[in-house]
C-alpha positions as CSV (number, residue, x, y, z in Angstrom):
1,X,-26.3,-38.2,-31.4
2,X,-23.1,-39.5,-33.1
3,X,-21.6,-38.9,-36.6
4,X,-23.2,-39.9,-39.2
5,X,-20.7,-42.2,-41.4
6,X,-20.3,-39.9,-44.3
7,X,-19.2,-36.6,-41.8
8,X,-16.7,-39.6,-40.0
9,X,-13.6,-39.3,-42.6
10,X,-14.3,-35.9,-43.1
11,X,-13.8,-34.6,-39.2
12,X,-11.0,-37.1,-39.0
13,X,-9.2,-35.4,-42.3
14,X,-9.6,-32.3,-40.4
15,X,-8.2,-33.1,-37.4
16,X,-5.1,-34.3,-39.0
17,X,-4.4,-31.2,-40.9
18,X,-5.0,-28.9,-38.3
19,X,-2.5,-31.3,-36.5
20,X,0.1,-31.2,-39.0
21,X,0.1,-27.5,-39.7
22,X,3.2,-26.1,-38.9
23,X,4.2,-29.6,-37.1
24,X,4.3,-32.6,-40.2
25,X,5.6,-35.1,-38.3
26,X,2.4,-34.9,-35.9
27,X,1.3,-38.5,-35.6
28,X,-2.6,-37.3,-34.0
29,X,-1.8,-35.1,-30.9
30,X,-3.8,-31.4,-31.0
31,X,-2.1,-28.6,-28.7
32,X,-3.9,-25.3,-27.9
33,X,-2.7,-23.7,-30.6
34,X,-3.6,-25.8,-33.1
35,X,-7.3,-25.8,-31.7
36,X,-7.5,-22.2,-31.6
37,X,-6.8,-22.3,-35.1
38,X,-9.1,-24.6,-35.7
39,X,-11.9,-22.2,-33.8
40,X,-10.7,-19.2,-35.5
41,X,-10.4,-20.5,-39.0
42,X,-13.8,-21.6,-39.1
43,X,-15.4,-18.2,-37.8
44,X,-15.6,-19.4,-33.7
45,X,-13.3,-16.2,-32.9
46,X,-14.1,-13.2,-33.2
47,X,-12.1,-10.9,-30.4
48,X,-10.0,-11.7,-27.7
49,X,-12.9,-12.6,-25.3
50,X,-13.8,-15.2,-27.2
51,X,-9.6,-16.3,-27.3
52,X,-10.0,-16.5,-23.9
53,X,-12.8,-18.9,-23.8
54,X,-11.7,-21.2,-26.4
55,X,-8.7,-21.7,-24.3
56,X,-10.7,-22.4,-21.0
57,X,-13.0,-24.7,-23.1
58,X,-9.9,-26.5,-24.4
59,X,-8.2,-26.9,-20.9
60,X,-11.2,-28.1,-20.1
61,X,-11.8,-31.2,-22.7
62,X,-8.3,-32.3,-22.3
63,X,-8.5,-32.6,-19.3
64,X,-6.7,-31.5,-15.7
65,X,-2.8,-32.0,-16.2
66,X,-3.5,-32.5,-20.1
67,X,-1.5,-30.3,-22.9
68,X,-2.9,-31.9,-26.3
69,X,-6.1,-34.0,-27.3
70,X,-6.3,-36.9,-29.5
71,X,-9.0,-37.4,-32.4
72,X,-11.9,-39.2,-29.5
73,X,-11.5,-36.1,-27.7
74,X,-11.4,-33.4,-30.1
75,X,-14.7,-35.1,-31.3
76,X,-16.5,-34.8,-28.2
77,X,-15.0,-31.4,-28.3
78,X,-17.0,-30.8,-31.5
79,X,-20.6,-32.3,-30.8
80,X,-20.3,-29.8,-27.3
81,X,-19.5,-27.2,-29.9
82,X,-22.1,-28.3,-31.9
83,X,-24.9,-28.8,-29.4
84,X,-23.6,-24.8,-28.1
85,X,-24.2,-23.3,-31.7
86,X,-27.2,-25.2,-33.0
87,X,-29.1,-25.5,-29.6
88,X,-32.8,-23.7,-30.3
89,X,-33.0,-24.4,-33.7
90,X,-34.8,-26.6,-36.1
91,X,-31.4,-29.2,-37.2
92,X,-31.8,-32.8,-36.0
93,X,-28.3,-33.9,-35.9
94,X,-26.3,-30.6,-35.1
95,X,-22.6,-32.4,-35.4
96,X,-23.4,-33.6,-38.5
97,X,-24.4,-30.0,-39.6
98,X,-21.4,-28.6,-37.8
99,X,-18.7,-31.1,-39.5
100,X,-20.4,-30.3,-42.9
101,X,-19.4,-26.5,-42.5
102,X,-15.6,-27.1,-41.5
103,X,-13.1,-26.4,-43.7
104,X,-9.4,-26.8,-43.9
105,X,-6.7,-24.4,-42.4
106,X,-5.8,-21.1,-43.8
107,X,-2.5,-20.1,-44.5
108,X,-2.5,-16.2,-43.4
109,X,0.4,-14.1,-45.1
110,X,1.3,-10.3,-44.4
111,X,-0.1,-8.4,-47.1
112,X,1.8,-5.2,-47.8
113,X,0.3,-1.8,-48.2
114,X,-0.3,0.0,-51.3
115,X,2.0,2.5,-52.2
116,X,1.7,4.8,-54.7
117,X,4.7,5.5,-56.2
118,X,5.3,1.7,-56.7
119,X,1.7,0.8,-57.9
120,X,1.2,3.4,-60.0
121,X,3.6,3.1,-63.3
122,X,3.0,6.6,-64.6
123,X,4.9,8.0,-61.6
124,X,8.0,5.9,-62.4
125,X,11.0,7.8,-63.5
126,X,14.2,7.2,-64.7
127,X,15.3,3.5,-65.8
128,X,12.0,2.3,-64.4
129,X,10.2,4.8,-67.3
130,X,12.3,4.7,-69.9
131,X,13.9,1.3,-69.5
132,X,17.9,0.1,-69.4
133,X,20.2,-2.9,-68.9
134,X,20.1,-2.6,-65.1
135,X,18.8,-0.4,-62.4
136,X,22.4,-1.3,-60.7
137,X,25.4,-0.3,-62.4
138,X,27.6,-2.6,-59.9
139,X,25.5,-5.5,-60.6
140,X,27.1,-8.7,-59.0
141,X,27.1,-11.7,-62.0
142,X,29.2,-14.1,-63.0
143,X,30.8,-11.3,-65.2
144,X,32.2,-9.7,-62.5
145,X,32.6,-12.8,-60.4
146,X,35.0,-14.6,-63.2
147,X,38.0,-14.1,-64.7
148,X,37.3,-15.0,-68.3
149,X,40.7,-14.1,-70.0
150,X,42.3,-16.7,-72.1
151,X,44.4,-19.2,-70.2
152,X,46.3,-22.2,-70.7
153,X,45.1,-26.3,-69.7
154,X,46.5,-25.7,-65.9
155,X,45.0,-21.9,-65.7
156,X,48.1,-20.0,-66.3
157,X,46.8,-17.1,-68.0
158,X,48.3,-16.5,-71.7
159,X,49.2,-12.9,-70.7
160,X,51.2,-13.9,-67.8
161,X,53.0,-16.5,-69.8
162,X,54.0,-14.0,-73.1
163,X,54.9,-11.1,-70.1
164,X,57.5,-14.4,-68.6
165,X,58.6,-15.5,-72.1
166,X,59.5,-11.5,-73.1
167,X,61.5,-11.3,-69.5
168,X,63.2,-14.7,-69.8
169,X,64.1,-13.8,-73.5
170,X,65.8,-10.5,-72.7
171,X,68.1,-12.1,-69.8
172,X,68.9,-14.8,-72.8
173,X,69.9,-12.3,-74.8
174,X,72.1,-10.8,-72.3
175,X,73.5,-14.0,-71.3
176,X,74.3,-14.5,-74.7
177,X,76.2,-11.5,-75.2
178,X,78.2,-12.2,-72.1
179,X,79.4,-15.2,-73.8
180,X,80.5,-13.6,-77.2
181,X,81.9,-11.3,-75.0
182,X,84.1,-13.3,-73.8
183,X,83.5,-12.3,-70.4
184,X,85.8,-9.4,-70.7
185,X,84.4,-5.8,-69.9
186,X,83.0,-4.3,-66.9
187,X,79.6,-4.7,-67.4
188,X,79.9,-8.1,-68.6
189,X,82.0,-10.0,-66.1
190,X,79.2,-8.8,-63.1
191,X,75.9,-10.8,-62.9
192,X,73.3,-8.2,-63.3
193,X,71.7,-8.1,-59.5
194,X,75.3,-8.1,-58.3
195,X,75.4,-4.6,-60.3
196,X,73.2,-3.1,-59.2
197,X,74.0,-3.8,-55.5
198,X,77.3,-1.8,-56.6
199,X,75.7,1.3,-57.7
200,X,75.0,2.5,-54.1
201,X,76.8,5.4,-53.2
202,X,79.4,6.2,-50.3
203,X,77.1,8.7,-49.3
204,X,74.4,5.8,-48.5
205,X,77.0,3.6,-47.1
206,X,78.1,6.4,-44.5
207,X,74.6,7.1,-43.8
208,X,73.5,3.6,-43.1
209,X,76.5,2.5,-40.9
210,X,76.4,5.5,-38.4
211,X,72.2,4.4,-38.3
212,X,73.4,1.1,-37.6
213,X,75.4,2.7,-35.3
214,X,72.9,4.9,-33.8
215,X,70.4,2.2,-33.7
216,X,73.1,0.1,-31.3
217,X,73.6,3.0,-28.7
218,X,70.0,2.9,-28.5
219,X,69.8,-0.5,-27.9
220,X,72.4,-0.7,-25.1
221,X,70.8,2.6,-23.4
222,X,67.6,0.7,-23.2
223,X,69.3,-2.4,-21.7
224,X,71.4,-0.1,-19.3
225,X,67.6,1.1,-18.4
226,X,65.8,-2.0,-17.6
227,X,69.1,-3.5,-15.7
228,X,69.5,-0.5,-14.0
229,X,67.5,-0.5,-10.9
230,X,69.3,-4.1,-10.3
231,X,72.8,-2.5,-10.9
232,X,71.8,-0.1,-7.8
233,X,70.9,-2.9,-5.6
234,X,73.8,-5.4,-6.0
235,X,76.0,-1.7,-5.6
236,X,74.1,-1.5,-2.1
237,X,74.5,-4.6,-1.5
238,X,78.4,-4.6,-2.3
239,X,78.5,-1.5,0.0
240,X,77.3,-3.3,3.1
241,X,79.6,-5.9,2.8
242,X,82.6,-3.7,2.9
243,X,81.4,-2.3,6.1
244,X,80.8,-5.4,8.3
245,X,84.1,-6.5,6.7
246,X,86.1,-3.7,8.3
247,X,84.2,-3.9,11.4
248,X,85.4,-7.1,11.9
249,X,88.9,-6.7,11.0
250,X,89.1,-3.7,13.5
251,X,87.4,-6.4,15.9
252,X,90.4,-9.0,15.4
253,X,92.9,-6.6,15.5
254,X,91.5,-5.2,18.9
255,X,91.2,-9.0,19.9
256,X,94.9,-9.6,19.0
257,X,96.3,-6.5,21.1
258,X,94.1,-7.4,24.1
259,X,95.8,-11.3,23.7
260,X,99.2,-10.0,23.0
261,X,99.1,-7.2,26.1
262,X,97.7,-9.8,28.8
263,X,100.1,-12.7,27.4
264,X,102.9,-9.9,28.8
265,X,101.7,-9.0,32.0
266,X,101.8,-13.4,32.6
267,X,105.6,-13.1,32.0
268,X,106.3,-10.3,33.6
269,X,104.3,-11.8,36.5
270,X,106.5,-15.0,36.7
């Protein structure tokens, strides 16, 4: 028998918000999923078994090659549900009776287990008993984020500024006494960084240029090192040059003696 009018909207509603759960840009397309919820959510599932057969019974409406249903299917889907729970007894339209016992779908959330010393308040000690500011003594606010201090329109805080001013007034003040001065005197006629570049000892100096110096010998051992093993080579190479130079000049000499000794036996011969 078909839906009675009333039930129409009302299985159509469903549908749609079993579609959207989890998915709200569903236009009217039910997966699997969705339709196991829909089983489960109204008490069609009760162990895995029955998992099982609600997906065989949905790969089965769909359709072979099928992955979702649309609203003329998941209808038929319901009056062969229908027809399955109601068959033997005593309701005339039994997809009017099943639509009227739907409901919408159920958000499911974990629900934590009780614990004792968190439920029960009398067992609280410490801050949580007797109460405090803060359970955290290194809270993180906007206390400890910010730097409150006074400062000036661009930010320049006024402790920084009165720390400059004391600084810049004491080198005025010693500038100025340079100037009554006259210039004259030995503390007066240096600038005061130029001083104390002064005040190092010949000790220091001694020490610094013989590890200047030491630092130098270093260097050129390390470069005697790496160019080392080329040094050896070209010295080889140097070697073997001297040889086959002497071997030839002991050839041309040889060469000249033989020329010179037959060039007299050609006079004597005439």
């Amino acid at each position: 028998r078909a839906i009675s009018t009333a039930n129409m909207p009302r299985l159509k509603d469903l549908f749609m918000e079993f579609c959207r759960f989890g998915d709200k840009n569903n236009k009217g397309s039910m997966n699997g999923r969705q339709f196991r919820k829909f089983c489960a959510d109204n008490g069609m599932i009760g162990n895995e078994e029955e998992r099982t057969d609600c997906d065989i019974f949905f790969t089965k409406a769909v359709g072979k090659g099928k992955r979702t249903m649309t609203f003329l299917t998941f209808r038929e889907a319901c009056r062969k549900l229908a027809q399955g729970i109601y068959t033997g007894t005593s309701v005339e339209n039994p997809l009017a009776e099943f639509v009227s016992h739907l409901r919408s779908p159920i958000a499911n959330g974990t629900i934590a287990d009780p614990v004792k010393f968190h439920d029960d308040k009398s067992l609280y000690t410490g801050v949580h008993k007797k109460g405090g500011p803060t359970t955290n003594d290194k809270a993180i606010t906007l206390r400890t984020l910010l730097d409150r201090s006074e400062a000036n329109a661009r930010g320049v805080k006024l402790s920084d500024l009165k720390r400059n001013d004391v600084s810049s007034s004491a080198f005025k003040l010693a500038a100025s006494e340079r100037k009554t001065t006259g210039g004259r005197g030995h503390h007066n006629t240096r600038s005061p960084f130029k001083s104390a570049s002064k005040l190092s000892s010949p000790r220091s100096k001694a020490a610094s240029s013989s590890k200047r110096s030491s630092i130098k010998s270093i260097k050129r051992d390390r470069v005697q090192q790496q160019h080392h093993p080329k040094i050896e080579e070209l010295l080889q190479t140097v070697a073997s040059l001297e040889k086959q130079l002497k071997a030839a000049i002991l050839r041309a000499e040889s060469a000249e003696a033989r020329a010179k000794v037959a060039e007299a036996g050609i006079k004597d011969s005439k």
